[in-house]
Backbone as a printed PyTorch tensor [residue, N CA C, xyz], in Angstrom:
tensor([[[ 13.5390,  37.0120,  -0.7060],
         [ 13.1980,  35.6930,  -1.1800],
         [ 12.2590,  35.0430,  -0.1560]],

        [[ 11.3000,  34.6490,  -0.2080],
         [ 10.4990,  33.5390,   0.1760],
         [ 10.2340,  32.4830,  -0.0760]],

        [[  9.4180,  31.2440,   0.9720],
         [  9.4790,  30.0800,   0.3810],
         [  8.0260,  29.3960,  -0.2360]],

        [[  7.9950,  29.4330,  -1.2460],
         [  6.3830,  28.6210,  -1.5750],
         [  6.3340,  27.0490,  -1.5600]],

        [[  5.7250,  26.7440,  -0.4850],
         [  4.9580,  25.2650,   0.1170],
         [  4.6330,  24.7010,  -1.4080]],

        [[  5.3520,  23.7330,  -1.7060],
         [  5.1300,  22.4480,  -2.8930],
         [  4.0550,  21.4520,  -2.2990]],

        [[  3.3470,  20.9530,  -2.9080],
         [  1.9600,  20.2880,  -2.5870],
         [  3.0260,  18.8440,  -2.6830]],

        [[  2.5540,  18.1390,  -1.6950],
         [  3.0020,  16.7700,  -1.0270],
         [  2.9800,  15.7960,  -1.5570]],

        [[  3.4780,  15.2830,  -2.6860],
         [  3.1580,  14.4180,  -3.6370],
         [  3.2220,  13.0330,  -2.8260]],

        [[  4.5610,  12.6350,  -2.3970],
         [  4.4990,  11.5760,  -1.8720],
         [  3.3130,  11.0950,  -1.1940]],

        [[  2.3680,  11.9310,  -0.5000],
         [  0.9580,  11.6980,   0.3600],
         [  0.0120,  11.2070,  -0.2200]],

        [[  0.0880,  11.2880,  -1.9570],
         [ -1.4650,  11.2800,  -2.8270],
         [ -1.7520,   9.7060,  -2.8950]],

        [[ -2.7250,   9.7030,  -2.7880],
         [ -3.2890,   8.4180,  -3.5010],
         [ -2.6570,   8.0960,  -5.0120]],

        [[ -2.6910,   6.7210,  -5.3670],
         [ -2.5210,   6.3130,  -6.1720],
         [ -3.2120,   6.8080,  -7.4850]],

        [[ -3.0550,   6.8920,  -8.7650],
         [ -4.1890,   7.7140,  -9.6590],
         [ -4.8390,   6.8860, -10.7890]],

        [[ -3.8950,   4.9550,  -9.9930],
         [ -4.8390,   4.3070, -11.1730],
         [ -4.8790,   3.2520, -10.1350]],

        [[ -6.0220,   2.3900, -10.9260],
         [ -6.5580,   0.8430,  -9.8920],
         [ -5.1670,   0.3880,  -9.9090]],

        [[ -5.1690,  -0.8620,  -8.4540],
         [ -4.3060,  -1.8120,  -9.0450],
         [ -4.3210,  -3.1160, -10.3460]],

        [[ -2.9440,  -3.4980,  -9.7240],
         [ -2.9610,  -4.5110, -10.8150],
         [ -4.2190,  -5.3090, -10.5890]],

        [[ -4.6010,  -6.2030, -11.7940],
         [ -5.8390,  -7.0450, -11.6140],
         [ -5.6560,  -8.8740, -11.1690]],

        [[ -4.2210,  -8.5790, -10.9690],
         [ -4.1170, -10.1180, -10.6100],
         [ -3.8580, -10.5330,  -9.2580]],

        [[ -3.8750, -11.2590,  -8.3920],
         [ -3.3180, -11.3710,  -6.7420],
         [ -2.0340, -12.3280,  -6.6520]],

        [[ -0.8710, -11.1760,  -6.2010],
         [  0.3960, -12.2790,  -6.1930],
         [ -0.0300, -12.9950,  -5.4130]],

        [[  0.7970, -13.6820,  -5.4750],
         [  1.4040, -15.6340,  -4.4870],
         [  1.4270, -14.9430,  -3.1470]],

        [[  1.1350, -15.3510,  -2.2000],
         [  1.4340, -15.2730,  -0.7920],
         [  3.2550, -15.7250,  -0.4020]],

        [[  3.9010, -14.7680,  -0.2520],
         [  5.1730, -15.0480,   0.4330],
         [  5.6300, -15.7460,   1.3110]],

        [[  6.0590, -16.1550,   2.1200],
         [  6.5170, -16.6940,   3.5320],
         [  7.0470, -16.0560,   4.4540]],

        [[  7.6310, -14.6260,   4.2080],
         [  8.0530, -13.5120,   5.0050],
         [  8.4200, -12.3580,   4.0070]],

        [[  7.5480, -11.2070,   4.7280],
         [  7.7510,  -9.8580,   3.8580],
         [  7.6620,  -8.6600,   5.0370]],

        [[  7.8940,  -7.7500,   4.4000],
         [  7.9020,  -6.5870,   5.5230],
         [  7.1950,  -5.5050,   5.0100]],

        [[  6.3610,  -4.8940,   5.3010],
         [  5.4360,  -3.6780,   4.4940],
         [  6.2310,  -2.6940,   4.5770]],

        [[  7.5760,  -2.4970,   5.1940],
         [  8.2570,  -0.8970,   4.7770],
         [  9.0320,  -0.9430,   3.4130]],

        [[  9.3990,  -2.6290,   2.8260],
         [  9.7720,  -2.6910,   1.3880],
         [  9.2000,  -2.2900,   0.8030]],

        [[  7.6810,  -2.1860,   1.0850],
         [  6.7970,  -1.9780,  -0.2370],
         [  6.1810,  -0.2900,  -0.1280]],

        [[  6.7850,   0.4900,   0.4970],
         [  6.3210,   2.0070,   0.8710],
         [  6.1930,   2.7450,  -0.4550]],

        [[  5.1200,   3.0870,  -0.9000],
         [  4.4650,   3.6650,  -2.2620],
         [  4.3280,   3.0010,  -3.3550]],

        [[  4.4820,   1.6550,  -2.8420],
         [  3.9430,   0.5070,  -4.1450],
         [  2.7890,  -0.1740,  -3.9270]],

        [[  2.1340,  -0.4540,  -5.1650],
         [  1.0490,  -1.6440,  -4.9780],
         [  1.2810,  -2.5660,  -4.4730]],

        [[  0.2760,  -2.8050,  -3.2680],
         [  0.6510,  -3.8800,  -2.0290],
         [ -0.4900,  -4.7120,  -1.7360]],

        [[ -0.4220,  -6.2110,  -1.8510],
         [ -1.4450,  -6.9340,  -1.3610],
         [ -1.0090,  -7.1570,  -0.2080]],

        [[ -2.3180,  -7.2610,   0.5690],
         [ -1.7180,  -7.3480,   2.3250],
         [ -3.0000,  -8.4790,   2.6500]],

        [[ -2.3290,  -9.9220,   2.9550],
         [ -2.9050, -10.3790,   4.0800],
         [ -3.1760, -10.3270,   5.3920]],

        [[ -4.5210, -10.4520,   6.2600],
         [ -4.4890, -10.3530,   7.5270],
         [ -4.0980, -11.4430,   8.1970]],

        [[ -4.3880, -11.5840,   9.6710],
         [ -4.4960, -12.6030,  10.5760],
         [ -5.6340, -13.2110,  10.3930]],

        [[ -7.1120, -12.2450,  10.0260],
         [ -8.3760, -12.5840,  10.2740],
         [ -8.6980, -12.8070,   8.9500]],

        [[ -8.2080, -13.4640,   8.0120],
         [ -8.3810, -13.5670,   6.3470],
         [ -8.4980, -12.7790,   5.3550]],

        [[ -8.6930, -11.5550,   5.8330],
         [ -9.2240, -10.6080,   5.0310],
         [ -7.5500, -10.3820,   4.0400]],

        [[ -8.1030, -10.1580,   2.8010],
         [ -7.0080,  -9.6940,   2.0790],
         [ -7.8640,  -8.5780,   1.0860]],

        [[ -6.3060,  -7.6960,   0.5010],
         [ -6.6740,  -6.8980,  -0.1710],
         [ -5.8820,  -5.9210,  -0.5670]],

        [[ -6.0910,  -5.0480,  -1.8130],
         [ -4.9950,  -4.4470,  -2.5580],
         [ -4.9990,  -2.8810,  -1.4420]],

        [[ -3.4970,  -2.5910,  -1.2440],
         [ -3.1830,  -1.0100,  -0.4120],
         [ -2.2730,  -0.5030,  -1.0070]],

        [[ -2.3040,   0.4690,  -0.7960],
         [ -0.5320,   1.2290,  -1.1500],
         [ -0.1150,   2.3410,  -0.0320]],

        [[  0.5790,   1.6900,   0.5590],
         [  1.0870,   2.4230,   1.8880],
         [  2.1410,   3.3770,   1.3910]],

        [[  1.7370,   4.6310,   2.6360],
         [  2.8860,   5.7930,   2.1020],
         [  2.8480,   5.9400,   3.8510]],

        [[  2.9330,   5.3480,   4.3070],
         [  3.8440,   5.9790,   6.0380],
         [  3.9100,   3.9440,   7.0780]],

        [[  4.5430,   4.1450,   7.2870],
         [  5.1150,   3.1350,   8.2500],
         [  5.5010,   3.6630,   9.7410]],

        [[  4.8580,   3.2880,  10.6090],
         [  5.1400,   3.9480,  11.9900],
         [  5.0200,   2.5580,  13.3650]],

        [[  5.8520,   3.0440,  14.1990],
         [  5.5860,   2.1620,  15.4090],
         [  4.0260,   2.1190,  15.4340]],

        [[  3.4680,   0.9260,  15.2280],
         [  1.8730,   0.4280,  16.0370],
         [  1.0130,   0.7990,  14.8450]],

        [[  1.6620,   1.7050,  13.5230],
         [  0.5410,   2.1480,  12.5000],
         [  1.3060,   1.7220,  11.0340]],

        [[  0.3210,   1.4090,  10.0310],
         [  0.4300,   1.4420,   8.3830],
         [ -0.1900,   2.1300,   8.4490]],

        [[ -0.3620,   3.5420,   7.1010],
         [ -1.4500,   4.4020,   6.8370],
         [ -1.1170,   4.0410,   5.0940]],

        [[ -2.1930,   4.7630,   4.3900],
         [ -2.0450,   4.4510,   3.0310],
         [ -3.5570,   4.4780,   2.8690]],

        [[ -3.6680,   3.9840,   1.5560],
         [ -4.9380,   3.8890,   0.4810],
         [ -5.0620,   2.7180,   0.4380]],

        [[ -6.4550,   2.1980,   0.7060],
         [ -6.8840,   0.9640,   0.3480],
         [ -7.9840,   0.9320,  -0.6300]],

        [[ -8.0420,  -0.4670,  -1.4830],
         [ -8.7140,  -0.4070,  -2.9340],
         [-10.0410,  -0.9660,  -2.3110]],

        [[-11.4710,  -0.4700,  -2.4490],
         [-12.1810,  -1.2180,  -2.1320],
         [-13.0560,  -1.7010,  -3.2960]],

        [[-12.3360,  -1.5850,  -4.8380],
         [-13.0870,  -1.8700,  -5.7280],
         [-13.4980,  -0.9380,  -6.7800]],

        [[-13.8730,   0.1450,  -6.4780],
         [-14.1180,   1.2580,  -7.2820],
         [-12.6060,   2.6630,  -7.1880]],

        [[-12.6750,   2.7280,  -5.7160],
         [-11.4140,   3.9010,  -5.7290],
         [-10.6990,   3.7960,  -4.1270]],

        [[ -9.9690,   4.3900,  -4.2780],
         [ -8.7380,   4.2890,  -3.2180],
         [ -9.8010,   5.0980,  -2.0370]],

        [[ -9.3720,   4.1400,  -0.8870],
         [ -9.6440,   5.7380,   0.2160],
         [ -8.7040,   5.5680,   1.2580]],

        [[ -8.6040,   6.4270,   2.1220],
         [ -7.1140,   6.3060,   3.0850],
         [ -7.7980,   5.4620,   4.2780]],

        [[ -6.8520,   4.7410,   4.7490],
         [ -7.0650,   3.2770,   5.7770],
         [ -5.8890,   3.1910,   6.2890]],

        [[ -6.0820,   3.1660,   7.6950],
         [ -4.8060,   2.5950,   8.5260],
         [ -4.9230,   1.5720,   9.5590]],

        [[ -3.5330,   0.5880,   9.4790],
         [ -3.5950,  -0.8480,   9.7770],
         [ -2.4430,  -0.4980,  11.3520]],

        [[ -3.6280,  -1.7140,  12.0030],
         [ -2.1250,  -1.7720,  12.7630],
         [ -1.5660,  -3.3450,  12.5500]],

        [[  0.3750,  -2.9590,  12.5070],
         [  0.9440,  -4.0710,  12.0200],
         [  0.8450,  -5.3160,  12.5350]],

        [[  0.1780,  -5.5170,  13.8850],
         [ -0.0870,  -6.4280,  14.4470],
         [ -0.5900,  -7.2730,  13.9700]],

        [[ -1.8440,  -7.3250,  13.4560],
         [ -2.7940,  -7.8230,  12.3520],
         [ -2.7590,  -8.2200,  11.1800]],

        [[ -1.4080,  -7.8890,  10.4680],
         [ -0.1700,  -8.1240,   9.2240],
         [ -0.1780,  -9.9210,   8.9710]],

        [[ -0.4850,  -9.9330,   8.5230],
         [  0.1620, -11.6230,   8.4040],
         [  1.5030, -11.4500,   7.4900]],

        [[  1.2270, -10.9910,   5.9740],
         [  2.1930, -11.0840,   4.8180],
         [  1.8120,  -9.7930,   4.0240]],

        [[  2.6890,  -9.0760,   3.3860],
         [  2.3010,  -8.4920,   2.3080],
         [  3.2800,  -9.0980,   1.2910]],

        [[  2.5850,  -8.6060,  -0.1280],
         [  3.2720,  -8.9420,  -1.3390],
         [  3.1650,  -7.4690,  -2.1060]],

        [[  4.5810,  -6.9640,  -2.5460],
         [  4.8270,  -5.9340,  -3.3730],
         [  5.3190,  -6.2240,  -4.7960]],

        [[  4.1760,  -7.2570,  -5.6640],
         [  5.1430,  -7.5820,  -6.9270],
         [  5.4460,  -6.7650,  -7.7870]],

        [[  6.4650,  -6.6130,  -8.7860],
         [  6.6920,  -5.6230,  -9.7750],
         [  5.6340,  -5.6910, -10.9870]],

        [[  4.8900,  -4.5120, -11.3630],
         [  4.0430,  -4.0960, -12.1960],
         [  4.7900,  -4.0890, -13.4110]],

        [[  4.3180,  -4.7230, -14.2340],
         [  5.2310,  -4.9380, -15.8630],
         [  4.5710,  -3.4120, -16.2770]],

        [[  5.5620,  -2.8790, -17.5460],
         [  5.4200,  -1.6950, -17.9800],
         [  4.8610,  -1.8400, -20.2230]],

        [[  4.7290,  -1.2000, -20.2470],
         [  4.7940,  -1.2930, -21.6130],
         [  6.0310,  -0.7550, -22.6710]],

        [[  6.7520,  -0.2380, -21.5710],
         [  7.7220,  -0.4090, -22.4760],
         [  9.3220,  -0.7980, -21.5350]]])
């Protein structure tokens, strides 16, 4: 018996845009709640914008960030975090 290596799903990018609306800004959130969900993340320096983080580490966020057309991988350090928001995506059914 041997073992065949399963391709890493948890790692992939997201395979659709995000949502099209920008939640509410929170008052306290933590980006490891939101680990493989659509995530708006405010900075310190204003910048905001849609991510979907798949690793949380001392000094690092890594993940996919939306720059409009398609995801590409981007990593934050949490320092720079002001708030994220992980709202729930309504479904169709």
């Amino acid at each position: 018996m041997f073992f065949i290596p399963q391709p890493q799903v948890y790692m992939r990018q997201p395979q659709s845009p995000p949502p099209a609306f920008i939640p509410p800004k929170p008052e306290v959130s933590y980006v490891v709640d939101c680990l493989y969900e659509y995530t708006y993340v405010w900075l310190l320096n204003g910048d905001n914008f849609w991510f979907y983080p798949t690793r949380v580490e001392y000094g690092e966020v890594s993940g996919y960030r939306w720059n409009g057309v398609f995801w590409m991988f981007y990593g934050i350090d949490p320092r720079i975090i002001d708030v994220v928001a992980c709202p729930p995506i309504p479904t169709l059914y």
